[in-house]
TIROGU-653544 format. One record per atom (N, C-alpha, C, O, CB): atom name; x, y, z. Coordinates in steps of 0.02 Angstrom, whole numbers. Glycine has a CB too. Layout:
// TIROGU-653544
<atom "CA"; <X; Y; Z>>
...
***
This chain:
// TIROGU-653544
<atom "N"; <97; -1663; 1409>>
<atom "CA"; <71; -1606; 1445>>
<atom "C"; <6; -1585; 1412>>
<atom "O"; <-8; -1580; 1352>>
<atom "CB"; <122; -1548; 1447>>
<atom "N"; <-24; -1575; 1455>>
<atom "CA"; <-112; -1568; 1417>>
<atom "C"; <-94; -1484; 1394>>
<atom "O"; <-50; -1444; 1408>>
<atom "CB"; <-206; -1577; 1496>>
<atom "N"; <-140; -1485; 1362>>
<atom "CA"; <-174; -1407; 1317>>
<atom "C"; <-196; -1383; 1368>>
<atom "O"; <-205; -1417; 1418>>
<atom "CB"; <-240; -1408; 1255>>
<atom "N"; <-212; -1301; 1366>>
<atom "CA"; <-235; -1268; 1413>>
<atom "C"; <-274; -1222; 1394>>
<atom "O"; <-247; -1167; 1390>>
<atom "CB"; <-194; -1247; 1447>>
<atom "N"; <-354; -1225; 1374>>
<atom "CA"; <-421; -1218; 1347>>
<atom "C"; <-440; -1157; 1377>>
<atom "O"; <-471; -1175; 1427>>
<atom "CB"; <-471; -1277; 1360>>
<atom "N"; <-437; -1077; 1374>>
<atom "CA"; <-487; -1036; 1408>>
<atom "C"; <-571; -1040; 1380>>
<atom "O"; <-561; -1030; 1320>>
<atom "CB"; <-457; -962; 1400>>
<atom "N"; <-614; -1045; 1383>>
<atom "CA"; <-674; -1020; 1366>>
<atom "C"; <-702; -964; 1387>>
<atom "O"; <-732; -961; 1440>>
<atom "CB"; <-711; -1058; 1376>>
<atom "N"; <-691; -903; 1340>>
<atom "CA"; <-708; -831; 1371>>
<atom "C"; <-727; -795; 1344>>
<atom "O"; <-726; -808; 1284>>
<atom "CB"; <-672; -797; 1395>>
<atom "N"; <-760; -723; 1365>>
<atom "CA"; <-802; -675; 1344>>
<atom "C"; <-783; -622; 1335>>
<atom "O"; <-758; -601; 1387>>
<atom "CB"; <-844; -667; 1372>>
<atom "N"; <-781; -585; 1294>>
<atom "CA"; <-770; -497; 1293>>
<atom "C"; <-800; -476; 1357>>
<atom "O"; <-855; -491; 1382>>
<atom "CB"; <-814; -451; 1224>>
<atom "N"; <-732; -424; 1387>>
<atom "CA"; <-753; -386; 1439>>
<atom "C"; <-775; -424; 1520>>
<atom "O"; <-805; -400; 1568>>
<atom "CB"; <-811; -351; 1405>>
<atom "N"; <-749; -480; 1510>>
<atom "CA"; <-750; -546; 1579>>
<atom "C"; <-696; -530; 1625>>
<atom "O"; <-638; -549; 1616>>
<atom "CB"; <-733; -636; 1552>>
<atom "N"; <-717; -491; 1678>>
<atom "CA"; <-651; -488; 1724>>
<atom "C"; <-638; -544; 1759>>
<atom "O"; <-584; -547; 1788>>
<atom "CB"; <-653; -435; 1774>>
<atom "N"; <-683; -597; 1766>>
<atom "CA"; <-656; -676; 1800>>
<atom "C"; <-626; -698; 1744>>
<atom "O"; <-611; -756; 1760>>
<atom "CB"; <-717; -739; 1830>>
<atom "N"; <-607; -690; 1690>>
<atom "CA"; <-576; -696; 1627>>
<atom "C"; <-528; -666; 1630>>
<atom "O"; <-481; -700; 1609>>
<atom "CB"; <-605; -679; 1575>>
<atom "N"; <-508; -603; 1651>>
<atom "CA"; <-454; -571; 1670>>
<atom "C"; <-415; -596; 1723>>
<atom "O"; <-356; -610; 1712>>
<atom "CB"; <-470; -516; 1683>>
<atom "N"; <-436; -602; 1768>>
<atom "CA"; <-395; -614; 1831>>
<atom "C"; <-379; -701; 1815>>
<atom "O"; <-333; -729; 1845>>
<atom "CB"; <-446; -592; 1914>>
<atom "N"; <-420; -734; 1768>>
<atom "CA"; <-378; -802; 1764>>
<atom "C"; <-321; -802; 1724>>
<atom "O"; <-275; -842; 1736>>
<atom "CB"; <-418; -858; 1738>>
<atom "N"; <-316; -759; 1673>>
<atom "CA"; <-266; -758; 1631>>
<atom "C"; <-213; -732; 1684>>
<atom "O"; <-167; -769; 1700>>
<atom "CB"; <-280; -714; 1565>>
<atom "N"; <-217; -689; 1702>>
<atom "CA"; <-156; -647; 1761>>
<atom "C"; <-127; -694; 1810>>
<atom "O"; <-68; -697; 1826>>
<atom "CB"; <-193; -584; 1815>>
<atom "N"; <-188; -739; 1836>>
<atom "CA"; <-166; -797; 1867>>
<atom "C"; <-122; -852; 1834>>
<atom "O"; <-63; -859; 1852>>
<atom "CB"; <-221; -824; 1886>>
<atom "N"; <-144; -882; 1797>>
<atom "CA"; <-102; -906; 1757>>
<atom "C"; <-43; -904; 1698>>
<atom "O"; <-13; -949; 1668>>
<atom "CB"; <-127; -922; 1748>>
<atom "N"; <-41; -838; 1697>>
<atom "CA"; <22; -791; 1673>>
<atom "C"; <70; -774; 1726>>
<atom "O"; <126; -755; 1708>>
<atom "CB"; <-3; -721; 1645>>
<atom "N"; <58; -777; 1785>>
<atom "CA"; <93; -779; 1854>>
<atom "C"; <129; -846; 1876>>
<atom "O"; <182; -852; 1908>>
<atom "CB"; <39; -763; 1907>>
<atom "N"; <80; -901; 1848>>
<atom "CA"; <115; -972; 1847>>
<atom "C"; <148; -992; 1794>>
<atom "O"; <176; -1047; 1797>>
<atom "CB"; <74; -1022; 1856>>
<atom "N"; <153; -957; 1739>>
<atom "CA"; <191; -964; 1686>>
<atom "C"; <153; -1032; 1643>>
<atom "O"; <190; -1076; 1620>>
<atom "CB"; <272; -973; 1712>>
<atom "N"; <82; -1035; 1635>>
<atom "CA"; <50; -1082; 1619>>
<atom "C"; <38; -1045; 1541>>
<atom "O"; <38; -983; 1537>>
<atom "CB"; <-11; -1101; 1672>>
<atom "N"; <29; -1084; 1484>>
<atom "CA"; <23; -1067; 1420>>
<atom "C"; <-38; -1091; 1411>>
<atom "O"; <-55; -1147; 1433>>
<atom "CB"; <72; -1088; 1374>>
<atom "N"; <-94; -1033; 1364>>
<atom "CA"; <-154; -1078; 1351>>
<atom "C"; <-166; -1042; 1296>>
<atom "O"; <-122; -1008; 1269>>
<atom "CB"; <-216; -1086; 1404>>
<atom "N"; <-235; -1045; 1272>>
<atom "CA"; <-252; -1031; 1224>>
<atom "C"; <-318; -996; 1248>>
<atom "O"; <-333; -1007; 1307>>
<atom "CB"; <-251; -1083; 1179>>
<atom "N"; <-365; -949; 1207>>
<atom "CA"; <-408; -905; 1235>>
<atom "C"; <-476; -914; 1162>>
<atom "O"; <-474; -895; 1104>>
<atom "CB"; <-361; -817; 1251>>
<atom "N"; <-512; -940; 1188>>
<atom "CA"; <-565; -946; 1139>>
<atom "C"; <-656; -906; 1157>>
<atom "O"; <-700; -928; 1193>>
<atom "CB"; <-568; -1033; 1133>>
<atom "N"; <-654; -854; 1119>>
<atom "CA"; <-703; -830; 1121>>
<atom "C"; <-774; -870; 1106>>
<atom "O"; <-789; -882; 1047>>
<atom "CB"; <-690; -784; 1088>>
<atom "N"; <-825; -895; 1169>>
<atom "CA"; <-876; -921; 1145>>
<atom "C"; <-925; -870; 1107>>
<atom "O"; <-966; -888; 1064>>
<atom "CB"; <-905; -955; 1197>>
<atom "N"; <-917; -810; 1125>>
<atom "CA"; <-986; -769; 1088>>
<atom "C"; <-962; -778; 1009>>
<atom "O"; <-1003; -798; 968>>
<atom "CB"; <-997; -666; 1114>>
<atom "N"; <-909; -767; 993>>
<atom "CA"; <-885; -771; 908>>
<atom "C"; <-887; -841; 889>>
<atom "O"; <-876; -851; 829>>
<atom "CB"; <-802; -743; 890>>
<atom "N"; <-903; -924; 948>>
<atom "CA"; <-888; -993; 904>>
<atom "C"; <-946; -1037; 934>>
<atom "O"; <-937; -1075; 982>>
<atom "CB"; <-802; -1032; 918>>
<atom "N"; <-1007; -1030; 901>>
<atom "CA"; <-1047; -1065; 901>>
<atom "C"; <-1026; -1135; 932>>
<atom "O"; <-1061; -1156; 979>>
<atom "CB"; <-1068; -1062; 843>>
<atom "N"; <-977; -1169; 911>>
<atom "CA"; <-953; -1258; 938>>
<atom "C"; <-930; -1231; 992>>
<atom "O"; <-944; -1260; 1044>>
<atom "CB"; <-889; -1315; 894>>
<atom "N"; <-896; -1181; 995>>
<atom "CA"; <-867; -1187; 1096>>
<atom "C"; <-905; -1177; 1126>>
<atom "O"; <-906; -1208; 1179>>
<atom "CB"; <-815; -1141; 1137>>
<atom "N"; <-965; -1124; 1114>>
<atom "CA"; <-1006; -1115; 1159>>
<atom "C"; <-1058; -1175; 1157>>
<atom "O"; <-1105; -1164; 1195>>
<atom "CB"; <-1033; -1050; 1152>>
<atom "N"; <-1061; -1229; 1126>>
<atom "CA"; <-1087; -1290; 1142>>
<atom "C"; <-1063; -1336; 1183>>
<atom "O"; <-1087; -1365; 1232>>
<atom "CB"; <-1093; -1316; 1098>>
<atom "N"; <-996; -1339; 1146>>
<atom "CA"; <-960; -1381; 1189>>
<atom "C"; <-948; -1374; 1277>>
<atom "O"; <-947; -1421; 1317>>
<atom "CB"; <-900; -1376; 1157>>
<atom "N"; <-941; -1297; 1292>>
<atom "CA"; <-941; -1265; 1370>>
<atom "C"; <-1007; -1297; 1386>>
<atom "O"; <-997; -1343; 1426>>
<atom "CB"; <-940; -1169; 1382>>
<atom "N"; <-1066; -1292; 1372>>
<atom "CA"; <-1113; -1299; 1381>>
<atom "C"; <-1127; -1368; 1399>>
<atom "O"; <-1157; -1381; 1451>>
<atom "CB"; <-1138; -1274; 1341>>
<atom "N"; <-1105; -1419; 1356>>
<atom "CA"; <-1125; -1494; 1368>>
<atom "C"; <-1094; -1508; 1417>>
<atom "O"; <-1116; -1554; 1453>>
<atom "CB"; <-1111; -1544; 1319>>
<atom "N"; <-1016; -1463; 1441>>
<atom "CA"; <-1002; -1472; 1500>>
<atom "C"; <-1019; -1466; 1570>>
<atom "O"; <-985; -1472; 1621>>
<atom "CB"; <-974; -1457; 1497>>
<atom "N"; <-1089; -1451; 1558>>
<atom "CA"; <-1129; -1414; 1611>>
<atom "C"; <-1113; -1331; 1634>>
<atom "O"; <-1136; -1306; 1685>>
<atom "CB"; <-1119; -1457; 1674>>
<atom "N"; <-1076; -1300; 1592>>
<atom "CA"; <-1048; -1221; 1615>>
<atom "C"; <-1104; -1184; 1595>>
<atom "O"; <-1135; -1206; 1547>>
<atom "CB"; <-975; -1188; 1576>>
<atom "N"; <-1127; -1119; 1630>>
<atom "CA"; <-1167; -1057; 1606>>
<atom "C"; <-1128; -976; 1612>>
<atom "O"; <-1150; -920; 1598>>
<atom "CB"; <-1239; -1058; 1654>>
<atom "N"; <-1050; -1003; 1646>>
<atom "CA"; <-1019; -949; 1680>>
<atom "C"; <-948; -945; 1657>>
<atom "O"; <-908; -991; 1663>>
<atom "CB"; <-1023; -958; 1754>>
<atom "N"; <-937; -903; 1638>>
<atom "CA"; <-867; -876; 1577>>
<atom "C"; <-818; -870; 1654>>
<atom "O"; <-852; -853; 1702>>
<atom "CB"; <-882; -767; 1511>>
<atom "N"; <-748; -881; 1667>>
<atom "CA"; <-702; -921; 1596>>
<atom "C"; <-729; -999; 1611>>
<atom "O"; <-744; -1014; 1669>>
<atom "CB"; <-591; -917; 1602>>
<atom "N"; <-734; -1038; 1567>>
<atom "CA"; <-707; -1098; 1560>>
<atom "C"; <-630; -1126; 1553>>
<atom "O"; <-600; -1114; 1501>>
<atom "CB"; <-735; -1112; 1513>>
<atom "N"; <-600; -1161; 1600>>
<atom "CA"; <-544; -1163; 1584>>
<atom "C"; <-539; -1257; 1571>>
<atom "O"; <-575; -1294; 1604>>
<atom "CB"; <-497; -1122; 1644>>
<atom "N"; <-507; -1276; 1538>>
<atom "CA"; <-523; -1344; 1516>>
<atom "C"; <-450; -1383; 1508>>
<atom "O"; <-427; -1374; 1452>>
<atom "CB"; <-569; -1343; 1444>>
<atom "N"; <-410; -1424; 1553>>
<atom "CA"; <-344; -1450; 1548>>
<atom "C"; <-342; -1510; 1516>>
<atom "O"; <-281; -1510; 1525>>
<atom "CB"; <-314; -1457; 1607>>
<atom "N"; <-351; -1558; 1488>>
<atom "CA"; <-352; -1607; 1490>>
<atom "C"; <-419; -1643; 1522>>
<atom "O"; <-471; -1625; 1494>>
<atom "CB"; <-300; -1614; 1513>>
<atom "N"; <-425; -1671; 1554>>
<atom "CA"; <-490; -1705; 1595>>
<atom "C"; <-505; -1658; 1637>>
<atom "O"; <-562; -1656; 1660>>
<atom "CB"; <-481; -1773; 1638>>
<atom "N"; <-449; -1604; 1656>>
<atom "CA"; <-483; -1569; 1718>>
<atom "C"; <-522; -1501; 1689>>
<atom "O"; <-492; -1467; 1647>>
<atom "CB"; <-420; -1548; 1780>>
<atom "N"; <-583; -1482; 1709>>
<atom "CA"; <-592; -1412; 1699>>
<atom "C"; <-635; -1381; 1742>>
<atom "O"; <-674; -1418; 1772>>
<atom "CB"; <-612; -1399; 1637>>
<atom "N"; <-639; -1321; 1755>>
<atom "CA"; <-693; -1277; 1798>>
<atom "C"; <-689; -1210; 1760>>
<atom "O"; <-645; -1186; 1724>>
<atom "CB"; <-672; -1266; 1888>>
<atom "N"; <-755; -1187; 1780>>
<atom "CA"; <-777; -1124; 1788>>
<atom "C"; <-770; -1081; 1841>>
<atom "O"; <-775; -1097; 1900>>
<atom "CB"; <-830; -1125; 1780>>
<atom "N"; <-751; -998; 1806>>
<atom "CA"; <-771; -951; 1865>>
<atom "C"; <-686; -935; 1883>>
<atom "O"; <-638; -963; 1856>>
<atom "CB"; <-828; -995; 1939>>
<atom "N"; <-684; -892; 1928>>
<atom "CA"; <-602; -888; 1929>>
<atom "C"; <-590; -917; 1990>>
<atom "O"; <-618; -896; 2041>>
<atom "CB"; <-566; -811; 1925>>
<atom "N"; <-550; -963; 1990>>
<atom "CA"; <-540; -1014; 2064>>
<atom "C"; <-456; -1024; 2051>>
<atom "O"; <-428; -1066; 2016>>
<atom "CB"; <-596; -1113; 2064>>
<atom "N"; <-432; -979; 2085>>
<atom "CA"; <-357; -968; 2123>>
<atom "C"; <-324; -1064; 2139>>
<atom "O"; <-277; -1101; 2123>>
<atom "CB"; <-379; -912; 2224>>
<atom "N"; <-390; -1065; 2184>>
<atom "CA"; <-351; -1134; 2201>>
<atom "C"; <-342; -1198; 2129>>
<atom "O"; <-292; -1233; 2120>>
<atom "CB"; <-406; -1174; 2273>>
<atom "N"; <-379; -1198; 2104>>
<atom "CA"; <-370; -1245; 2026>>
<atom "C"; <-303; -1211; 1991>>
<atom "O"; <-258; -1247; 1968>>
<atom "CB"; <-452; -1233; 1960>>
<atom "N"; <-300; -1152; 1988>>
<atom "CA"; <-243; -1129; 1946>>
<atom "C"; <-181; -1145; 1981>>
<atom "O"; <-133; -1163; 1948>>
<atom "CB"; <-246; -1054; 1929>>
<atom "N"; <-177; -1139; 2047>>
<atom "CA"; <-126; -1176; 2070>>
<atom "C"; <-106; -1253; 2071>>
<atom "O"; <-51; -1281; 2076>>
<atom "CB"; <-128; -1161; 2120>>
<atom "N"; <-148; -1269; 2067>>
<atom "CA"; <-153; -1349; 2050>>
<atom "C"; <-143; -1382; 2009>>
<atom "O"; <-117; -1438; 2010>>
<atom "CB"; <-193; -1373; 2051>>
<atom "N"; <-175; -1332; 1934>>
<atom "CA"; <-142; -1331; 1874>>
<atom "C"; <-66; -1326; 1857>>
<atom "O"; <-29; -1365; 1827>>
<atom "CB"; <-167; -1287; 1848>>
<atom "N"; <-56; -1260; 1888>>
<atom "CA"; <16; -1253; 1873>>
<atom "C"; <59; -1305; 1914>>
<atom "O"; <113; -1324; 1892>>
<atom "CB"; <39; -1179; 1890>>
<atom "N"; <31; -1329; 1979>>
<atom "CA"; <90; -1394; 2015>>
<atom "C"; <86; -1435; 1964>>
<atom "O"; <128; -1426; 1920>>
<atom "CB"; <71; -1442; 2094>>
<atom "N"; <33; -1495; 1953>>
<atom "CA"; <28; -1519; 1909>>
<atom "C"; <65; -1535; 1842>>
<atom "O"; <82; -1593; 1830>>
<atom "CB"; <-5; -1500; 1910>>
<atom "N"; <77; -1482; 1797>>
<atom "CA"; <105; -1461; 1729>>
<atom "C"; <182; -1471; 1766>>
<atom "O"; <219; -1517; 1749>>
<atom "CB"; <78; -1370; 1691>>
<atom "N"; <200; -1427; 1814>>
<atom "CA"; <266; -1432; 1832>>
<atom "C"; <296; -1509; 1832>>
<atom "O"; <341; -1532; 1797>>
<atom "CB"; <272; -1400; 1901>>
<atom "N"; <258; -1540; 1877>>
<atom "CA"; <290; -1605; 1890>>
<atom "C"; <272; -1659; 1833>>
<atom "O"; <268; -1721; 1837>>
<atom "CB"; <265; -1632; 1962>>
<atom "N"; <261; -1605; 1766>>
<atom "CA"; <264; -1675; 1699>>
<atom "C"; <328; -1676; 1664>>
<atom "O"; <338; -1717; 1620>>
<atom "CB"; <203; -1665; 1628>>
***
């Protein structure tokens, strides 16, 4: 089962509502502040992101709060 990567910002309500989203799917992740980690905020970056959350599964990731990925996520994880 892959890791489940937030990339996020103090005070990010598309940061908010992904966590809620995915606290609703019972998805476990981890929450990493880019303004406090110089390497994440590189790493988001090489990914082509400019827009907080980053959410990063395994191979899959997007930006921005998108309902439909978090569901997809959570089918996904289920059927491992």
């Amino acid at each position: 089962m892959p890791e489940v990567t937030i990339y996020s910002t103090k005070n990010c309500s598309m940061c908010g509502a992904t966590y809620r989203a995915l606290d609703r799917k019972g998805v476990d992740y981890t929450v990493i502040n880019v303004a406090e980690d110089p390497v994440a905020y590189a790493y988001v970056k090489s990914l082509g992101y400019n827009q907080a959350p980053v959410v990063v599964a395994g191979d899959t990731h997007w930006s921005g709060f998108r309902p439909d990925k978090v569901l997809e996520l959570a089918n996904s994880l289920s059927s491992v």
